[in-house]
N, C-alpha and C positions, 0 to 999 in steps of 0.2 A: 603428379605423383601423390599417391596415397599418406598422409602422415605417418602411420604406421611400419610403413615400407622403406629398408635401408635406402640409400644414394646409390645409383651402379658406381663400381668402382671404375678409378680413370688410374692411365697410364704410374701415375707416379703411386699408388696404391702396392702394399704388398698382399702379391694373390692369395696368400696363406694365410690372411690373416683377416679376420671381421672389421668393422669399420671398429667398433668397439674397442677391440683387439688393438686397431692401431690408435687409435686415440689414446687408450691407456700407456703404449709403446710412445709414443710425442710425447705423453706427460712424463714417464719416468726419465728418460732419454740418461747422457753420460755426463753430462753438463754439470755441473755446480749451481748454473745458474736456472732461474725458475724460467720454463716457458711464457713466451708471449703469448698473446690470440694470436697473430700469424702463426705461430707454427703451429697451435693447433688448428685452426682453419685450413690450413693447407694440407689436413686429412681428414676435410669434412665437405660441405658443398663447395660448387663450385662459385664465386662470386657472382653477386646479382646486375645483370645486362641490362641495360638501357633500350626502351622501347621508343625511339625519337620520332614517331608517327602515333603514339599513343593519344588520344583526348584526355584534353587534363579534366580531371573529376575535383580538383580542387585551386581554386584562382584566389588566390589574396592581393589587395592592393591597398598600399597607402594604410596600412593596419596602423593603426595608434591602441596605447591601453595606457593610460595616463591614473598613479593615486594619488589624491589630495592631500598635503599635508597642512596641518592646522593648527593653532596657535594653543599654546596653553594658557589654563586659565577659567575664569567660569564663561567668557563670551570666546568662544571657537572660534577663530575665524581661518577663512583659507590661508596661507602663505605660497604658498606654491603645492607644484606636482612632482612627484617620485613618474619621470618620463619610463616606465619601465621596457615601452616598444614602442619605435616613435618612425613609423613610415615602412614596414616589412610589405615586398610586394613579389610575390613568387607562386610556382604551378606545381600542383603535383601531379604525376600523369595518374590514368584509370590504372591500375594493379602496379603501378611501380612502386619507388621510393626514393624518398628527399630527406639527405642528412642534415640534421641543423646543429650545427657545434657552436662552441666558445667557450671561455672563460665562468667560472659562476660568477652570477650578477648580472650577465650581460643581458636578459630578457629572453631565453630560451623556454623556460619553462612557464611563462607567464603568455609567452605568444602562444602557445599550444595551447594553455585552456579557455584562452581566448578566442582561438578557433573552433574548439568543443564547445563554447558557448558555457563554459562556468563562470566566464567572468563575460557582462557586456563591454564589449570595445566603448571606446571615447570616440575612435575617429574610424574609417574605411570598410572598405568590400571585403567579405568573406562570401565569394562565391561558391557554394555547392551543387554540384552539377547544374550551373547558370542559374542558381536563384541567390541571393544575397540575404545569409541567414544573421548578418551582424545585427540587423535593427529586430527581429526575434524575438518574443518572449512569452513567458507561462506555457496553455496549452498549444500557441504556435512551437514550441520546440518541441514537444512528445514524439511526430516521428520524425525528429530529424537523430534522436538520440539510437533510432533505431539505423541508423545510417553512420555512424559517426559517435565511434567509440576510445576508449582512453584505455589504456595502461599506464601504473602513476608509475612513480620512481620506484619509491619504497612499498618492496611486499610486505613489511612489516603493520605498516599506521595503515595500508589502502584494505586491509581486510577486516571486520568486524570481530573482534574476540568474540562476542558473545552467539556468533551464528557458526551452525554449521557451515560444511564448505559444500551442503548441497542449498541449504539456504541461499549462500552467497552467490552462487551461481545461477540457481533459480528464480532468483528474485528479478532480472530482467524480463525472464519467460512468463512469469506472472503480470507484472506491471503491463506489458505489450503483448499480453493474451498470445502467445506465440504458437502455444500450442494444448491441448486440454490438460484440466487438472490432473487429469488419472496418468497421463502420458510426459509427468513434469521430470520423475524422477527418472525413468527410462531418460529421457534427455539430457539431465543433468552427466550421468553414468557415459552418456555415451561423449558426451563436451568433456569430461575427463578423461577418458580413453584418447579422443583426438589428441591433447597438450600430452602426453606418457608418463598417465596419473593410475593410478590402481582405481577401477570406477566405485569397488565397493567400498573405499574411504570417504564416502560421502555424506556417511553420520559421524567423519572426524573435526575436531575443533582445528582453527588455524595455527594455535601454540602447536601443536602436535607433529607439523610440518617442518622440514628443511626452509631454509632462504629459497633455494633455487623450486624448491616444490610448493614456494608461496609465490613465488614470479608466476608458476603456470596455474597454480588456481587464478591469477590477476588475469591471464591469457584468456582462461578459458570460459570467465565470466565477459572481458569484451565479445569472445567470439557467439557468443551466446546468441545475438540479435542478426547474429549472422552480416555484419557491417562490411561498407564498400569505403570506407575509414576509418584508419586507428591512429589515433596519435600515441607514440610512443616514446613516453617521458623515459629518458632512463631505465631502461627494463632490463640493462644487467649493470647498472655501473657496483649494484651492490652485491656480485658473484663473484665467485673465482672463477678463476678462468675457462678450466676446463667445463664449470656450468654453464657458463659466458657463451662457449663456440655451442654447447648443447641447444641452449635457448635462442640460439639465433638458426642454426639448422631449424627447431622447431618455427620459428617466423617463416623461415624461407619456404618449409613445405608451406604452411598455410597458406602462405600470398599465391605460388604457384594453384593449389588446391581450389581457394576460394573467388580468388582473383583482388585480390585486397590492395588497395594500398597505403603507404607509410609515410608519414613527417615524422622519423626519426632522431629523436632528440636526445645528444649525447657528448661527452666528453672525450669519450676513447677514440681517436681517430685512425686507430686499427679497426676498431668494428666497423665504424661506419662506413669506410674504404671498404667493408666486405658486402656490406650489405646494400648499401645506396649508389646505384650509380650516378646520384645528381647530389652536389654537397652545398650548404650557402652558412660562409663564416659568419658572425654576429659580434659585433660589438658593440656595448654602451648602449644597445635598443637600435642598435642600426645592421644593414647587412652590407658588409665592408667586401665581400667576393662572394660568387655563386658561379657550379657553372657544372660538367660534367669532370669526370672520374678522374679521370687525363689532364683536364685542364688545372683543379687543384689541387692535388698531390704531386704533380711534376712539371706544372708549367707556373708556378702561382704567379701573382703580380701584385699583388698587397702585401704589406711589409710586417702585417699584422698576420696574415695568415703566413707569410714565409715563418716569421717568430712560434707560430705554431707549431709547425711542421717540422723544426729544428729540433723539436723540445721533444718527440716522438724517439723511443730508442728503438735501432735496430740493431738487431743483433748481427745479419749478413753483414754490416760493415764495419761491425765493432772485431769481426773477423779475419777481416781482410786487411784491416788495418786504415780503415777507409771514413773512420767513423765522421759525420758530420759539424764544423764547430756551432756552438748554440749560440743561438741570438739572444742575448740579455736585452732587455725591457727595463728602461729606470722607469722611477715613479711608479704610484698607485693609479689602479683605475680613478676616474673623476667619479664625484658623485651625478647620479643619476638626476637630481633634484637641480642641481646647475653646470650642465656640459660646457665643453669649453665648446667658445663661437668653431663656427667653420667646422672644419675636421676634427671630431672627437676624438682621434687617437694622434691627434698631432701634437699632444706634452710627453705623448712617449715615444713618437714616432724621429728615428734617426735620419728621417731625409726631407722632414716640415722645411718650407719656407714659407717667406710671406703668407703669400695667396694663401695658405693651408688654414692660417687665422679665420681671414675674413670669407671667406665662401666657401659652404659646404661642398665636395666631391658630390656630381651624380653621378651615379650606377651606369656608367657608360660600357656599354657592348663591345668588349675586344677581338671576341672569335663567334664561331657559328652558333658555339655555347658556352658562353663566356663574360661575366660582365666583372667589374672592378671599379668598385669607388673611392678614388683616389686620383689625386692630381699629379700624380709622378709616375704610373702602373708600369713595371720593367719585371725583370727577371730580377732574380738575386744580385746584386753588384752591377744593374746595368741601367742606376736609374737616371732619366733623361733630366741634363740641367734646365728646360724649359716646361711648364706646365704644358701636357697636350690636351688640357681640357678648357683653358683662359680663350681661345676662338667660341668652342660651344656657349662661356658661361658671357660671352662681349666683355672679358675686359682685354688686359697686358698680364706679363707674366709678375707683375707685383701686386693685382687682383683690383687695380684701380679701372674704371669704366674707359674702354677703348671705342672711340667713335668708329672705327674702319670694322670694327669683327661685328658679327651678327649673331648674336643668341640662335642655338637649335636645340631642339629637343628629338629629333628625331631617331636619335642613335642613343637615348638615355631613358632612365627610370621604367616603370611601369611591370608588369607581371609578364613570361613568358620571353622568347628571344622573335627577334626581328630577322627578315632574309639579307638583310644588310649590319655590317658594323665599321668601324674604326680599326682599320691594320693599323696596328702601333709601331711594326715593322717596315713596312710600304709609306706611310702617313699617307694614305688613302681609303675608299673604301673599300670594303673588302666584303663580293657578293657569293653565295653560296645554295 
C-alpha cells in the first residue's frame, strides 16, 4: 500500500463516512472520558501480523552497555559501573517488529543506541544481517548508518533549530551521496510528501512545526537512506493520541511499503500490542519475558510483566463492570550501579524465595514462542510452590548445589526460539 493511499475499509467501518471522518467521530465520541489509542486504532489499520518464517535481519546476543562511575576528587578513579543493559539477547525478523517495554530507567533506550552504534557496547553480538557490527568503528560504520536508522524520542531536541527541514533531511542524502546535488531537493520534497508533510514546507525552520509534524520530519529524515532498520525510541510517547494512532498508521504503511523493520521502543502497551507482534519486557538491564502477541498480553508468566499489564486501563471492562485489580509494587527500583544478587526484581517481587536471592533466572523457553526469566513462571495466582528451573540450574529448591540434578542449558538463554521447550503445564517437553 502506497503511503498516500487510505486503508480499505473493514467490516466494523461506517460506509458513509472517510477514515478521517471516523477518526474524528472516535475522538469526539459521547463519553466524558478521553479516548484511548484502542479506540482510536480500532478505526485505523488493522494490527501488525507476525511473519514466524521471516529471517531475522537483526540477532543480538549477550548485549552488555556498562558506564563507569568514578570517584571524586582530583585522582578519578573507577568505583564501579552504572549496568545499564547487562545480557539483552533477541531477533528481529526481515520487515517485522519487536516491542521493547518497561519502566524508565530500565535500559530501553540505551539498548537501542547501542544497537545503532552511538554508543559502543562493553560486552556481546550485535548481529546485522550476520555480520557483528558491535566491535565497529569510524569509517567502518559509514554504511552500516545507511542501513540502520534512529528515530529519537523527542521531536523537539532531535531536530536542529538552526536548519531548515530540507537541510535536515537532506543532510543524509548528502553525507551518503544518495543521489545528485541537483536532484537533493526534489528528494527531499518527495520524503516529505511520503510522512503527510506539505513538500513545499521545506525552506520552513523546525520551531514553525506541530509536535506531531516534528515526529514526521524525524520519520522522514531516518527514511531518507532508505534503511532495512529503524529503531524506534519513543516516537509517539510525546503526542496525543489521536496523533499517536496517526503516526503509527504512518509506520505501518512504511514497513508494509519498504519492507522495514522495527525495535520498538516504548511505554504505551496499547501501541505496542498494535504495532509489534513480538514484545520483550526489560527490567533493571535485563529481559524478564519476550515472546509473541498472545503470549504477553494474555498469557504472561512474569509477575513483573503481569504488574504491568494490570496498570494498562481498559475502558471494555471498566464497562462491564469487569475492571481488572491492580498489582501494587512496593519498593523503588534498585540501583543500576549495584543489583540485588540473583533475581533483580525479587525485593519487589510478591512470590521471591530463597533461590530467587542466590541464582539468577535464565530466559527459559515456556512455548513455541515464549521465554520467561523466572523461577516461579505461572499464570496470574497459579504460582508453582517449587522452583521449575532448580533441575536446569543443579541445585534443590532452596538454590543450594544438588548432586542428583544436572545443569542444562538447552532449553535457556541465547537469541531466537528453539523447536523444543519446557511445558510448565505437562512438566515435559514440549515439541512443535
Amino acid at each position: 500500500m502506497a503511503p498516500s493511499e487510505q486503508p480499505e475499509p473493514t467490516e466494523n467501518d461506517t460506509p458513509d463516512l472517510t477514515p478521517d471522518e471516523q477518526l474524528a467521530e472516535a475522538l469526539s465520541g459521547d463519553s466524558d472520558e478521553l479516548p484511548t489509542f484502542a479506540d482510536v486504532a480500532s478505526h485505523a489499520h488493522a494490527a501488525a501480523q507476525l511473519d514466524p518464517d521471516a529471517p531475522a535481519v537483526l540477532r543480538v546476543e549477550n548485549l552488555k552497555m556498562y558506564f563507569p562511575v568514578r570517584s571524586t576528587g582530583v585522582i578519578r578513579r573507577k568505583v564501579g559501573d552504572v549496568q545499564a543493559v547487562d545480557g539483552l539477547s533477541f531477533e528481529v525478523p526481515k520487515g517485522g517488529s519487536l516491542g521493547l517495554v518497561g519502566e524508565s530507567g530500565c535500559g530501553k533506550s540505551t539498548a537501542g543506541r547501542a544497537i545503532t552504534r552511538l554508543y559502543k557496547p562493553s560486552a556481546g553480538k550485535v548481529e546485522f544481517e550476520g555480520r557483528d557490527i558491535a566491535p565497529l568503528s569510524g569509517r567502518d560504520l559509514k554504511p552500516l548508518r545507511r542501513d540502520v536508522q534512529m528515530i529519537f524520542q523527542d521531536p523537539y531536541s532531535s531536530l536542529n533549530p538552526r536548519h531548515t527541514v530540507g537541510s535536515i533531511v537532506g543532510a543524509p542524502l548528502r553525507i551518503h551521496n544518495m543521489v545528485p546535488k541537483e536532484k537533493t531537493l526534489a528528494r527531499v520534497q518527495e520524503l516529505l510528501e511520503i510522512v503527510g508533510l506539505n513538500p513545499e514546507h521545506y525552506n520552513r525552520y523546525p520551531n514553525e512545526f506541530s509536535g506531531g509534524q516534528r515526529q514526521r520530519i524525524g520519520i522522514a529524515r531516518a527514511l531518507a537512506l532508505q534503511p532495512k532498520l529503524i529503531v524506534a525510541d519513543e516516537p509517539v510517547s510525546a503526542l496525543d493520541v489521536s496523533i499517536q494512532a496517526q503516526v503509527i498508521n504512518l509506520l505501518q504503511d512504511l514497513q508494509r511499503e519498504f519492507d522495514i523493520a522495527f525495535l520498538f521502543i516504548a511505554h504505551d502497551l496499547a501501541v505496542v500490542r498494535h504495532f509489534c507482534p513480538e514484545v520483550a519486557v526489560m527490567y533493571l538491564g535485563k529481559i524478564v519475558e519476550i515472546g509473541d502477541r498472545d503470549s504477553i498480553y494474555t498469557n504472561a508468566h512474569h509477575p513483573y510483566t503481569q504488574a504491568l499489564l494490570s496498570a494498562v486501563p481498559d475502558v471494555g471492562q471498566a464497562v462491564t463492570g469487569g475492571r481488572r485489580e491492580r498489582i501494587q509494587l512496593t519498593g523503588d527500583v534498585p540501583s543500576p550501579i549495584d543489583p540485588p544478587s540473583g533475581c533483580r526484581f525479587r525485593t519487589r517481587c510478591p512470590i521471591a524465595q530463597e533461590i530467587c536471592a542466590k541464582h539468577e533466572p535464565p530466559l527459559l523457553q515456556i512455548g513455541k514462542r515464549h521465554k520467561v526469566a523466572c523461577h516461579f513462571p505461572a499464570r496470574l495466582g497459579e504460582a508453582p510452590q517449587q522452583p521449575v528451573t532448580a533441575r536446569l540450574l543443579g541445585v534443590d529448591a532452596h538454590g543450594q548445589p544438588d548432586p542428583g540434578a544436572t545443569p542444562s542449558s538447552d532449553l535457556v538463554d541465547g537469541p531466537g526460539y528453539a523447536d523444543t521447550w519446557f511445558d510448565l503445564d505437562a512438566k515435559t517437553i514440549g515439541r512443535g
